[in-house]
C-alpha positions as CSV (number, residue, x, y, z in Angstrom):
1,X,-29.6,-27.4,1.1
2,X,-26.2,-28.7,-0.3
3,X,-25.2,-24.7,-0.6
4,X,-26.6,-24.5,3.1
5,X,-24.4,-27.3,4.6
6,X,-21.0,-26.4,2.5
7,X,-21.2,-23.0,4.3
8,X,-21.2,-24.5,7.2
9,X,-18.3,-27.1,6.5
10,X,-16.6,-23.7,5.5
11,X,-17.4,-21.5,8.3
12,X,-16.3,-24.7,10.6
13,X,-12.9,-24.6,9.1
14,X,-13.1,-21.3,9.8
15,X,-13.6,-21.4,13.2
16,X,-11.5,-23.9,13.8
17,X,-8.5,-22.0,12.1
18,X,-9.4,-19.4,14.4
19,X,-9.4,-21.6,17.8
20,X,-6.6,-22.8,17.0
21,X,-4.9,-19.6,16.3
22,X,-5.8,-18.1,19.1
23,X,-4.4,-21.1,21.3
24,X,-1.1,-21.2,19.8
25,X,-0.6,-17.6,20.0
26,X,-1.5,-17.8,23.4
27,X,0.5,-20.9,24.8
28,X,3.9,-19.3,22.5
29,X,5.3,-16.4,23.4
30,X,8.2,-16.1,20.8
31,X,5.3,-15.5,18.4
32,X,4.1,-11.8,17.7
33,X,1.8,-9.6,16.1
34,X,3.3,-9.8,13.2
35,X,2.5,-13.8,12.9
36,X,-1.7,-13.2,13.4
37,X,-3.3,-13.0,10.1
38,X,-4.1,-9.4,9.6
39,X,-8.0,-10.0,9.9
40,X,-7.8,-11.8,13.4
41,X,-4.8,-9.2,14.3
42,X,-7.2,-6.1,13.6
43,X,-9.9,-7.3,15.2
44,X,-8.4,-8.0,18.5
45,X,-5.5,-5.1,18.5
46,X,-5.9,-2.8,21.8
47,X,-5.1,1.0,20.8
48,X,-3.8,1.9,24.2
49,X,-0.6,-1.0,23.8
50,X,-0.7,-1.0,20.0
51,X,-0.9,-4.4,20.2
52,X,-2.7,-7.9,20.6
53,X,-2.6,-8.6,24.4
54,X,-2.7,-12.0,25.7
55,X,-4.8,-14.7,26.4
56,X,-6.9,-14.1,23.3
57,X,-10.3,-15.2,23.9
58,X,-12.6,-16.0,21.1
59,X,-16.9,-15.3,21.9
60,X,-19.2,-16.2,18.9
61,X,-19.3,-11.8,18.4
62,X,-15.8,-12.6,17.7
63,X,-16.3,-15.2,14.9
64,X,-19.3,-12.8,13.5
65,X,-17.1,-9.8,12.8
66,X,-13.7,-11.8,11.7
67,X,-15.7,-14.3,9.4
68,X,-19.3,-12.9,9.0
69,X,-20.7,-16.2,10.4
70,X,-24.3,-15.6,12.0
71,X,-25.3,-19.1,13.3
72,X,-22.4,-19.8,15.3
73,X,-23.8,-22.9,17.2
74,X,-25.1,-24.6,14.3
75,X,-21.8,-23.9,12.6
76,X,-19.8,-26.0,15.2
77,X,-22.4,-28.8,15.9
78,X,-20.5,-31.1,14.3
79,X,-17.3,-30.2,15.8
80,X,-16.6,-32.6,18.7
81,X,-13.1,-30.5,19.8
82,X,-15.2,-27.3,20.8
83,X,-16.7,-26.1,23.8
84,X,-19.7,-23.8,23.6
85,X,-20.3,-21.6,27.0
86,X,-23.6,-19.9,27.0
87,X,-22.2,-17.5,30.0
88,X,-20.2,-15.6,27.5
89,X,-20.8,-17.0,24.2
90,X,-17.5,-18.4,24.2
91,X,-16.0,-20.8,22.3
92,X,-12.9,-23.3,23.6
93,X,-11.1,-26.0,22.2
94,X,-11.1,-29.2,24.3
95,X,-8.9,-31.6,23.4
96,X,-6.1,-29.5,20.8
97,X,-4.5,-32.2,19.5
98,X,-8.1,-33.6,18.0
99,X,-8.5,-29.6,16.5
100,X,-5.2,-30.1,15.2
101,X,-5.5,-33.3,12.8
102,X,-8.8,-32.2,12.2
103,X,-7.5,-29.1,10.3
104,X,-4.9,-30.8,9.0
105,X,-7.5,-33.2,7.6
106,X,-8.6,-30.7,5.8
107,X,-5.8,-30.1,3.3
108,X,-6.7,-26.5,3.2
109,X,-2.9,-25.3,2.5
110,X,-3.8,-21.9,1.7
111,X,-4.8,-21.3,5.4
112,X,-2.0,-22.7,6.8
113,X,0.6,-20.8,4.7
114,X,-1.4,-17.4,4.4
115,X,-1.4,-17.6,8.6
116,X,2.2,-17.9,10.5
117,X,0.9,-18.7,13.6
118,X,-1.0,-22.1,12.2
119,X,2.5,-22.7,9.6
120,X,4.5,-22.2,12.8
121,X,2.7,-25.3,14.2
122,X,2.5,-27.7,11.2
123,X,5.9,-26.9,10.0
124,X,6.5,-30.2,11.6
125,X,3.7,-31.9,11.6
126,X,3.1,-35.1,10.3
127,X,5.8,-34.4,7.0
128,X,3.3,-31.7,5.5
129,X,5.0,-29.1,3.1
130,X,4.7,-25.7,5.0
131,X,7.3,-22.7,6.0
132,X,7.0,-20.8,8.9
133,X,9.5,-18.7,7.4
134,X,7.4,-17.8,4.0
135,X,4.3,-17.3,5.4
136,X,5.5,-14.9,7.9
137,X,7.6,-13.3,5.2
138,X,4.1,-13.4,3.0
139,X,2.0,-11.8,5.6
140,X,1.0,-8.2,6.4
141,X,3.1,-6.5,9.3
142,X,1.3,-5.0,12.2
143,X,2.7,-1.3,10.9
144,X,0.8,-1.9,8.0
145,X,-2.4,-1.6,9.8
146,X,-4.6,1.2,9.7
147,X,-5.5,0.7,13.0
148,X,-1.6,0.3,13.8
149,X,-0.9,3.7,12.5
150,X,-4.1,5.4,13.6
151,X,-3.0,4.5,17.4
152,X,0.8,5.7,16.4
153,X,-0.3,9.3,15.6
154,X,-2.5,9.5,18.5
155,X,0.5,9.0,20.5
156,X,2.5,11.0,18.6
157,X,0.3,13.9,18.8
158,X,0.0,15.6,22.4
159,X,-4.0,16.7,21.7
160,X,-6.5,16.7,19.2
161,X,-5.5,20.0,17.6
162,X,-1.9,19.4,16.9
163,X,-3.1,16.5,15.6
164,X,-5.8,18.2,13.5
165,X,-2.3,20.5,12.3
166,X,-0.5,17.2,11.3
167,X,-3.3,15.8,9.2
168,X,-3.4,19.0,7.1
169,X,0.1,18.7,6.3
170,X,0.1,15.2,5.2
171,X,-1.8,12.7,4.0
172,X,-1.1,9.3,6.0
173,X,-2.3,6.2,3.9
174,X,-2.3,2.9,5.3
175,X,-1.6,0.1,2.2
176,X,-5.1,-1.4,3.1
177,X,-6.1,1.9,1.9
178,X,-4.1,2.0,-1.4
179,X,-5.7,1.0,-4.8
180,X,-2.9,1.2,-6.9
181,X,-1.0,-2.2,-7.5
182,X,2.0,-2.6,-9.2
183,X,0.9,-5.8,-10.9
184,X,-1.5,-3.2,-12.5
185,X,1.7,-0.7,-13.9
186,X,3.2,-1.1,-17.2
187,X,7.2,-0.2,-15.7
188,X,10.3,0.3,-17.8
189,X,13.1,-2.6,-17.3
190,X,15.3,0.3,-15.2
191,X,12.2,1.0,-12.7
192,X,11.4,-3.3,-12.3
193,X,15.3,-3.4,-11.7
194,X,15.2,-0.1,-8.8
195,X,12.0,-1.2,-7.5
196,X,13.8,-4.7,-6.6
197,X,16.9,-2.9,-5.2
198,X,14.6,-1.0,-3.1
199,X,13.0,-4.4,-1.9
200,X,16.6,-5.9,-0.7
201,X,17.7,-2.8,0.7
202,X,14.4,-3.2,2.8
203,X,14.9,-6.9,3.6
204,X,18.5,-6.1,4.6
205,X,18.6,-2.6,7.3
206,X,20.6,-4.2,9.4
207,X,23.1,-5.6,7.4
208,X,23.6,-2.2,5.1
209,X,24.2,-0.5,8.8
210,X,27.0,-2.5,9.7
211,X,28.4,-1.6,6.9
212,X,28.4,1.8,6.8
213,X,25.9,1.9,3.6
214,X,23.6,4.7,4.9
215,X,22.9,6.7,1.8
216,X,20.3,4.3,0.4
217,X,16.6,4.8,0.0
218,X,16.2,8.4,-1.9
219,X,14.4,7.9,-5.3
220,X,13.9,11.2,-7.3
221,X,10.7,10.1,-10.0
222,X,11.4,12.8,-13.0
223,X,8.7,13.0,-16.0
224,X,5.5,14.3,-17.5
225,X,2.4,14.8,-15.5
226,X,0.2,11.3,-16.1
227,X,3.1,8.7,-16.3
228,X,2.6,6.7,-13.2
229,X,4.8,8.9,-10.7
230,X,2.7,9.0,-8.3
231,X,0.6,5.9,-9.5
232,X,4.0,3.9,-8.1
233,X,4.6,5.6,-5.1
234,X,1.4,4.4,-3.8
235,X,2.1,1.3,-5.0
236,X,5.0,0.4,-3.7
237,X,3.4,1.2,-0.2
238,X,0.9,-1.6,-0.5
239,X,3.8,-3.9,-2.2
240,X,6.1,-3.3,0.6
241,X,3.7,-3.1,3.2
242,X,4.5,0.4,4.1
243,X,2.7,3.2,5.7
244,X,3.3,6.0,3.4
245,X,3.3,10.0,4.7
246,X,2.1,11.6,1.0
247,X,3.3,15.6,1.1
248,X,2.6,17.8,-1.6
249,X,5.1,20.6,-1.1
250,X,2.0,23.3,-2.1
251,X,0.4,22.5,1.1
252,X,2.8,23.0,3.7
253,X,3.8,26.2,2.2
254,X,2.7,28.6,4.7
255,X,1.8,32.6,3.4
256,X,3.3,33.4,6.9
257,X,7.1,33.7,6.1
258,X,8.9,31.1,8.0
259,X,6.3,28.9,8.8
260,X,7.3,26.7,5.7
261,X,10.3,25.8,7.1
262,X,8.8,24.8,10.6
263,X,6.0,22.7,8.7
264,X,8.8,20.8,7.0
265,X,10.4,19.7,10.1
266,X,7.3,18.5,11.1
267,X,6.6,16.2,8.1
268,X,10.3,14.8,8.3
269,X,9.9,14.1,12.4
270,X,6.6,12.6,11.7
271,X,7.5,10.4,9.0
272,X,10.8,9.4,11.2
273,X,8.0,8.4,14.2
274,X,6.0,6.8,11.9
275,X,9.1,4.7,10.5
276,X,9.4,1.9,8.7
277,X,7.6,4.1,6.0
278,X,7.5,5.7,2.6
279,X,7.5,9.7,2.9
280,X,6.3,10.3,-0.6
281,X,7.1,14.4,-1.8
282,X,4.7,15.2,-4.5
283,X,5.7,18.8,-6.2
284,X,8.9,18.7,-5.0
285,X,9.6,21.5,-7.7
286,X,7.7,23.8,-5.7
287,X,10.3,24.6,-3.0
288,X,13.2,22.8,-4.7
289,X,13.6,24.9,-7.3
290,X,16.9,26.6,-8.1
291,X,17.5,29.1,-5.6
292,X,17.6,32.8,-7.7
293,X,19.4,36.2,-6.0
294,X,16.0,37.7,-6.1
295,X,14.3,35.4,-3.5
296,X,12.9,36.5,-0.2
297,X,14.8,34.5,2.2
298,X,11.9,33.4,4.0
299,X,11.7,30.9,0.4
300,X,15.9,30.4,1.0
301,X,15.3,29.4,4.3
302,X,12.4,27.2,3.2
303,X,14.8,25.5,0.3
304,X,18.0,25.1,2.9
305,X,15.4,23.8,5.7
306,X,14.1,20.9,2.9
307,X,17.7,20.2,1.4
308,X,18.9,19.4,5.4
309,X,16.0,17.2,5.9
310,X,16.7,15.4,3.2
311,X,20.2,14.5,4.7
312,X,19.3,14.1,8.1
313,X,16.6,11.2,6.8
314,X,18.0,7.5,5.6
315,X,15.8,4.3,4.8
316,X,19.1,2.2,6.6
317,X,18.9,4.4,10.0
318,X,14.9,5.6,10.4
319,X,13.3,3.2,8.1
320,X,11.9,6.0,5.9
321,X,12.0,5.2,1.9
322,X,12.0,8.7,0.7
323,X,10.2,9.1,-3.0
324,X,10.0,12.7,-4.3
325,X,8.3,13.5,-7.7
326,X,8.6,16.3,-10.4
327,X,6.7,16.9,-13.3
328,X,9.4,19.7,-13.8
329,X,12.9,18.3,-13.4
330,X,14.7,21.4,-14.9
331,X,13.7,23.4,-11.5
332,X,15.6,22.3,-9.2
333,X,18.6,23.4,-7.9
334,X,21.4,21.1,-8.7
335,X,21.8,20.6,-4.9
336,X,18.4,19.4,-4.7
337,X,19.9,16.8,-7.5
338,X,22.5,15.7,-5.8
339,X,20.5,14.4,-2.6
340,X,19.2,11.6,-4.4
341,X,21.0,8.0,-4.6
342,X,18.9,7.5,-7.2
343,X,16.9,9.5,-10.2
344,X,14.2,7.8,-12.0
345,X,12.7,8.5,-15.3
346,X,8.9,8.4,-16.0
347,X,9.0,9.0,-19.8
348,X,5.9,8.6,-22.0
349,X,5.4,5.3,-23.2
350,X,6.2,3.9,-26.6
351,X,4.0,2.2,-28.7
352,X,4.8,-1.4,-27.1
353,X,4.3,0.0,-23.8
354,X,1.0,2.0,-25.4
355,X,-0.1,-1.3,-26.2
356,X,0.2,-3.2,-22.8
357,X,-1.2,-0.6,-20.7
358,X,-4.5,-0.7,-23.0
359,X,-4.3,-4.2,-22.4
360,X,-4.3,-3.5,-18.8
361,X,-6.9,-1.4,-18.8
362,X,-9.3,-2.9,-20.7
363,X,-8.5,-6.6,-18.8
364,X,-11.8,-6.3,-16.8
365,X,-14.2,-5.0,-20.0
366,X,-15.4,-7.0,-22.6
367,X,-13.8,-5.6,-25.4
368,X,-13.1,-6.8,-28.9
369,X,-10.5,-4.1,-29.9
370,X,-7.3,-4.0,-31.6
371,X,-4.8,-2.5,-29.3
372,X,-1.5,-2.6,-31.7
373,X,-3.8,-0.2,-34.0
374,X,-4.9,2.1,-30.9
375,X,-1.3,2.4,-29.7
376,X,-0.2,3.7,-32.9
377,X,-2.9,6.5,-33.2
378,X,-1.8,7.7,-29.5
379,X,1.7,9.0,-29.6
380,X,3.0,11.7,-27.3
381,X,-0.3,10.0,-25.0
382,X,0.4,9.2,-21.6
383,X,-0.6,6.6,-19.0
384,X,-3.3,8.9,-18.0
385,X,-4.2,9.6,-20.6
386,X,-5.1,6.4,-22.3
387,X,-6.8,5.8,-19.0
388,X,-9.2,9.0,-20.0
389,X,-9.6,7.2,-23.3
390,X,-11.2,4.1,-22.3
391,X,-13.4,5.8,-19.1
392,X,-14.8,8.1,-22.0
393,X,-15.4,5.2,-24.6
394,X,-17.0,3.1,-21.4
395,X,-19.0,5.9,-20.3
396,X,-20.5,7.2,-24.0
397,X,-21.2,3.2,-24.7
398,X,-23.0,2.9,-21.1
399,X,-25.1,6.0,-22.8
400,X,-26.1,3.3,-25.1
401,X,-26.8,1.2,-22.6
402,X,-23.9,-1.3,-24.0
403,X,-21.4,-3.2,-22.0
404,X,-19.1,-4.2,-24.6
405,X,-16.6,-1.7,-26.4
406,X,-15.9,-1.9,-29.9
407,X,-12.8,-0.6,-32.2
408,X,-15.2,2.1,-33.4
409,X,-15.5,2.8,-29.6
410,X,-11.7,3.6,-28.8
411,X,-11.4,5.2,-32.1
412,X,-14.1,7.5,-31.3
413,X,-12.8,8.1,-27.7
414,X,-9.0,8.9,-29.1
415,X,-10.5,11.2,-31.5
416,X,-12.8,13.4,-29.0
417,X,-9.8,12.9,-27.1
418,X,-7.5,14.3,-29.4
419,X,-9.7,17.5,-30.3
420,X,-9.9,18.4,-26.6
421,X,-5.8,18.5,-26.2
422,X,-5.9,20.6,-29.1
423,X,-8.8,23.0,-27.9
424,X,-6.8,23.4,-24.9
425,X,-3.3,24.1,-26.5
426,X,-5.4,26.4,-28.8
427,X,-6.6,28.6,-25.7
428,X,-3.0,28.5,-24.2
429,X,-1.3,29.9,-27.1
430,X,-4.0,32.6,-27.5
């Protein structure tokens, strides 16, 4: 009973947060997509505007699929500021000033300053301690949506087959869609350092244009295969908000000669349509490489077409972050080199940095391990790699249907590990 009726006390917050949303958004017009909480802005967005069209009405189906609330009338019972209309199912606020102090009764700060529509009201209300400015600077921009950017290419594309062509080009990830997190990378002090640089040249477009600062925004990632490359491409998507256009060079290389060319065009335009967004180029070795006499010029033309791309492109003009990774830096051609404002090693990890991503790894298992010794007994391992270690220790303890990982566990793991790099260079060198 008592877990029953706190439910509902919650699910009437709920609602009311939601009422009252949609009333402010409704009655202000300086406010904008961008200040609706992403889980009320996706469920009302319309595809054919690409955006959240006013008056916003809210129906009890509305308050199911936002907040999973079944019982929507016995929710609100107690609620004297809400109108329930059978014709319709909707729900109304009556008197808004009552809705107001009733929320703000509520002390529930983290709803007010997670949604910039609600913070743009009680900014200056009755002395309580909320931005407008942070929480719209905290929340999720409508471009982030996958809905958002679903609607973007459908416009962008004139039918379904071209846009069937575009898709196989690219892969177009929203940052909803994005598991990697950079609170989950172990970085070097020079990456923490460009990653912030990135973040203010973001914040500040307009500022970078008036002065003439255009070439800004080009990040070359340089290092083995497994040491997070990639890993924080994707995560600086979902950290900047950021759709991000993901290209590996391999699949837009066309066996028709000349083709190549035209399907890099593409990529660039889309990702400048798409804008503000991270074009990420994965493999960039595999056209970029240092141009050779013997070539077929079909592969020249495919080189030059990529190297004027990459001019014609700036974060500061078409909102486009441009990331492009290399497991095989001594390929490319120095003018490929040159492109980039900034190039970024990915080396393998030392033993402190060993050390802290086992520790990250091994932050959700219950584990009583020593990770100072396992770092030591993995040089020459990288990110991925210790990654591998753990999922095999986890998987050969789940075998013994145990939950909990040992020292004998990781040692194990690193040593099975160890034997199966060495099987492999074996094979190579013979």
């Amino acid at each position: 009973m008592g877990l029953e009726m706190g439910s509902e006390r919650y699910g009437a917050k709920q609602i009311a947060e939601l009422l009252l949303t949609a009333d402010i958004y409704n009655r202000k017009e300086s406010l904008t997509e961008d200040d609706l909480p992403p889980k009320i802005r996706k469920h009302y967005f319309d595809v054919e505007t690409k955006s959240v069209k006013r008056p916003i009405y809210v129906t009890s189906s509305d308050v199911q699929k936002i907040y999973g609330i079944e019982n929507v009338k016995a929710t609100i019972k107690d609620l004297s500021f809400v109108a329930y209309e059978e014709f319709g199912s909707q729900l109304r606020l009556t008197v808004f000033d009552v809705a107001a102090k009733w929320f703000a009764n509520q002390k529930d700060m983290a709803a007010i300053r997670s949604n910039p529509t609600l913070a743009f009201f009680y900014e200056n209300y009755d002395s309580m301690n909320v931005s407008y400015a942070e929480a719209k600077n905290g929340n999720r921009p409508l471009y982030s949506d996958r809905e958002w950017i679903d609607a973007r290419i459908k416009e962008i594309c004139k039918d379904q087959k071209e846009a069937e062509d575009l898709l196989k080009l690219a892969y177009i990830r929203a940052p909803e869609d994005i598991r990697d997190s950079i609170s989950d990378l172990v970085l070097t002090d020079e990456q923490k350092v460009e990653i912030e640089k990135t973040g203010k040249a973001l914040q500040n477009r307009e500022y970078l244009q008036q002065i003439g600062l255009y070439e800004i925004g080009k990040l070359l990632f340089i290092g083995p295969p497994g040491t997070g490359k990639t890993s924080t491409a994707r995560a600086l998507s979902s950290w900047f908000s950021l759709p991000m256009v993901e290209v590996r060079l391999s699949m837009i290389t066309s066996q028709y000669l000349g083709e190549t060319s035209k399907n890099i065009d593409k990529v660039f335009d889309l990702a400048k349509r798409l804008s503000p967004c991270i074009l990420l180029i994965d493999e960039f070795d595999f056209v970029a490489k240092t141009r050779t006499s013997d070539e077929h010029g079909a592969i020249k033309r495919a080189v030059n077409t990529l190297l004027k791309a990459i001019d014609e492109i700036s974060l500061v003009e078409h909102g486009v972050l441009l990331l492009a990774a290399t497991n095989h830096p001594q390929l490319l051609d120095y003018a490929a080199w040159r492109r980039f404002d900034k190039v970024l090693n990915f080396p393998l990890p030392d033993a402190e940095m060993r050390r802290r991503i086992l520790d990250k790894v091994l932050s959700l298992i219950d584990a009583d391990v020593d990770t100072y010794e396992l770092a030591e007994l993995t040089d020459g391992y990288s990110g991925s790699d210790l990654r591998l270690v753990v999922r095999e220790a986890v998987l050969n303890a789940l075998l013994e249907d145990r939950r909990k990982l040992s020292q004998d566990d990781l040692l194990s793991s690193i040593e099975e590990f160890g034997r199966r790099i060495s099987e492999y260079k074996g094979s190579i060198a013979t």
